[in-house]
N, C-alpha and C positions, 0 to 999 in steps of 0.2 A: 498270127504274127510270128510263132516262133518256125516255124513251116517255111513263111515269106524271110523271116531274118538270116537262116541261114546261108542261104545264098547271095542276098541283100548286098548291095555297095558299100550299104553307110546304114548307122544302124538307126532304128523305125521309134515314131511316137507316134500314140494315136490318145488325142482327146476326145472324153464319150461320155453321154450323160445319159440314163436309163431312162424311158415315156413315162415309165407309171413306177407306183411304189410296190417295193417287194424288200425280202426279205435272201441273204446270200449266206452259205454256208460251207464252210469245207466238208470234201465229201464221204468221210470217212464218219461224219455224222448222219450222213443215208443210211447208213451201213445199223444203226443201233435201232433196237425192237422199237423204243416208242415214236419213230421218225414218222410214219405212217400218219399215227394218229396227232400226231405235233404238228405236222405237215397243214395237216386239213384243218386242225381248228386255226392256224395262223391264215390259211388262204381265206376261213371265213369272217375273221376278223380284217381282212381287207388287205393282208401282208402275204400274198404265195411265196411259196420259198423254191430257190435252187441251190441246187451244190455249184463248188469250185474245186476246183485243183489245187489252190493253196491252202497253208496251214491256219492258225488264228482262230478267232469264234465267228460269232453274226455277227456281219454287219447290215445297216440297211443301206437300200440302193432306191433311184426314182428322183423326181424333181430336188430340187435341192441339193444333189449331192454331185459333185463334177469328179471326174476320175482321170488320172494322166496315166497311160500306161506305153513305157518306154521295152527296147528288148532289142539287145547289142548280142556280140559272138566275142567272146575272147579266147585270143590263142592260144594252139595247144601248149600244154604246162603252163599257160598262166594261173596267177592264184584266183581262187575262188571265192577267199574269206569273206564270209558275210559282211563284215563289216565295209569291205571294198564296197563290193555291191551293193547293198545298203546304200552308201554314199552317191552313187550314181544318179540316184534318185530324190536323195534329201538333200544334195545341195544343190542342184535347179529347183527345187521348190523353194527352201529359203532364199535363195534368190530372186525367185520370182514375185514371192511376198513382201521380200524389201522393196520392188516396183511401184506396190501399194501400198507402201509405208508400215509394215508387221515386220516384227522380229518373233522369230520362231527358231524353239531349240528341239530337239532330239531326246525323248525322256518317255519313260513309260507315265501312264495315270490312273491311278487305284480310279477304279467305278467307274472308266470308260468302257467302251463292247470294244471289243477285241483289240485289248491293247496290248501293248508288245515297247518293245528297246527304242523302236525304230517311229514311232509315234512322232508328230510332228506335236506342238504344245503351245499356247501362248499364255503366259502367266497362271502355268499348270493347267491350262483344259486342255483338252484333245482338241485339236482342230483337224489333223490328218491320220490316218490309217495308213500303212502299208502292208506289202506282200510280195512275195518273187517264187520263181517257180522254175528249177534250171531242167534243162532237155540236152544231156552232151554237156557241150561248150557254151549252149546258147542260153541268157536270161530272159525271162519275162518278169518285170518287174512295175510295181502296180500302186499305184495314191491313190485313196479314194478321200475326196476333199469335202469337208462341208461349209457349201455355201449359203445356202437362206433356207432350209430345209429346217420344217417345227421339229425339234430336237423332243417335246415330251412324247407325243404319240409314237415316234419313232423306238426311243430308247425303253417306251413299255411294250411296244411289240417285240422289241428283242429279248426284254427280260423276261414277256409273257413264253416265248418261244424254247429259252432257254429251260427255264421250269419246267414246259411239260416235256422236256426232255432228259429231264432229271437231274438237268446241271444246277451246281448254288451258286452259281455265282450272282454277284449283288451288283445293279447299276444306278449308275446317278446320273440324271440327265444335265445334271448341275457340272459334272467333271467331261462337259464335252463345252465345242463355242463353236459360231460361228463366224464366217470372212462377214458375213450382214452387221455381227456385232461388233466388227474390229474397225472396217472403212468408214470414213464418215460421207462418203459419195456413193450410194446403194442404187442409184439407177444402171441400169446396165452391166450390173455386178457380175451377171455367169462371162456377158461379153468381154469386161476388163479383164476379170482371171483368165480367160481364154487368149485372150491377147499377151497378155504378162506371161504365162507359160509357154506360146508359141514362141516369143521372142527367145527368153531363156534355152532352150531344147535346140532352137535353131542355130545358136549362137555355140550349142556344142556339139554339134556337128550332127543333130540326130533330124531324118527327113519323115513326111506324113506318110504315115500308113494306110491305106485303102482298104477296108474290108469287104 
């Protein structure tokens, strides 16, 4: 995407949801001695792991989890500020969630995996993740959304992951929620968010991405 956006008309989204379950890391966690062996016992507890290009901790990825990931060019000398960019991303999604009647704020949450400023939240759980990653002028910027995805198994294989790699950090699977537990209309849940985000993204001007 960042490759294709640069020279791009209009700038790209691409909604994408992982086959199977695994485990995502920035990769500057490769880089540390116990990776190796972190690696393997997570693949054999049924979570393989890859690196990423952005910053943050684990998150997990696979059924369950929908991700929206947008990636515009702005001009030269335009500002950069995170918090701009940031926003490119978090207000189509709370807009997209008001479609399906959630309100969602912008808030970090002690005991989520990789939480961070820019977290999406409903009545203090994590519901969304973010991430961006600039190249030049051009952003890639990235929600990883949880939709019906068993939030325990998930967030003890993050916590199992994190441990053998030496991190304390401490999670709850209790400071994360899902869109299953917010909607009171769960058929067709991945289809409606996919539709509620297409609408939104289109509506500001951003076209699908083809990988």
């Amino acid at each position: 995407m960042l490759d294709t956006a640069v020279s791009a008309a209009a700038p790209l989204a691409l909604i994408w949801q992982a086959e199977t379950a695994g485990l995502v890391l920035p990769d500057r966690f490769t880089r540390d001695a116990p990776f190796p062996c972190a690696a393997a016992s997570s693949a054999a507890r049924g979570w393989p792991v890859v690196g990423r290009k952005t910053g943050g901790g684990i998150t997990p990825q696979g059924p369950g989890v929908l991700n929206l990931a947008l990636c515009f060019t702005v001009a030269p000398g335009a500002s950069r500020e995170i918090v701009s960019s940031y926003a490119r991303i978090v207000d189509p999604l709370k807009a997209s969630f008001e479609r399906l009647g959630i309100q969602a704020e912008a808030t970090p949450v002690q005991g989520s995996f990789c939480d961070g400023e820019y977290n999406l939240a409903v009545q203090k759980r994590k519901l969304v993740g973010t991430a961006q990653r600039w190249r030049g002028g051009t952003c890639l910027i990235h929600a990883l959304i949880l939709t019906d995805i068993d939030l325990t198994p998930a967030v003890e294989a993050v916590a199992a992951l994190s441990h053998d790699l030496g991190h304390d950090t401490v999670f709850d699977s209790s400071a994360h929620c899902r869109l299953a537990d917010l909607v009171p209309d769960k058929n067709d849940l991945t289809a409606t968010t996919v539709a509620a985000l297409s609408q939104t993204v289109s509506a500001a001007g951003y076209v699908p991405f083809a990988p």
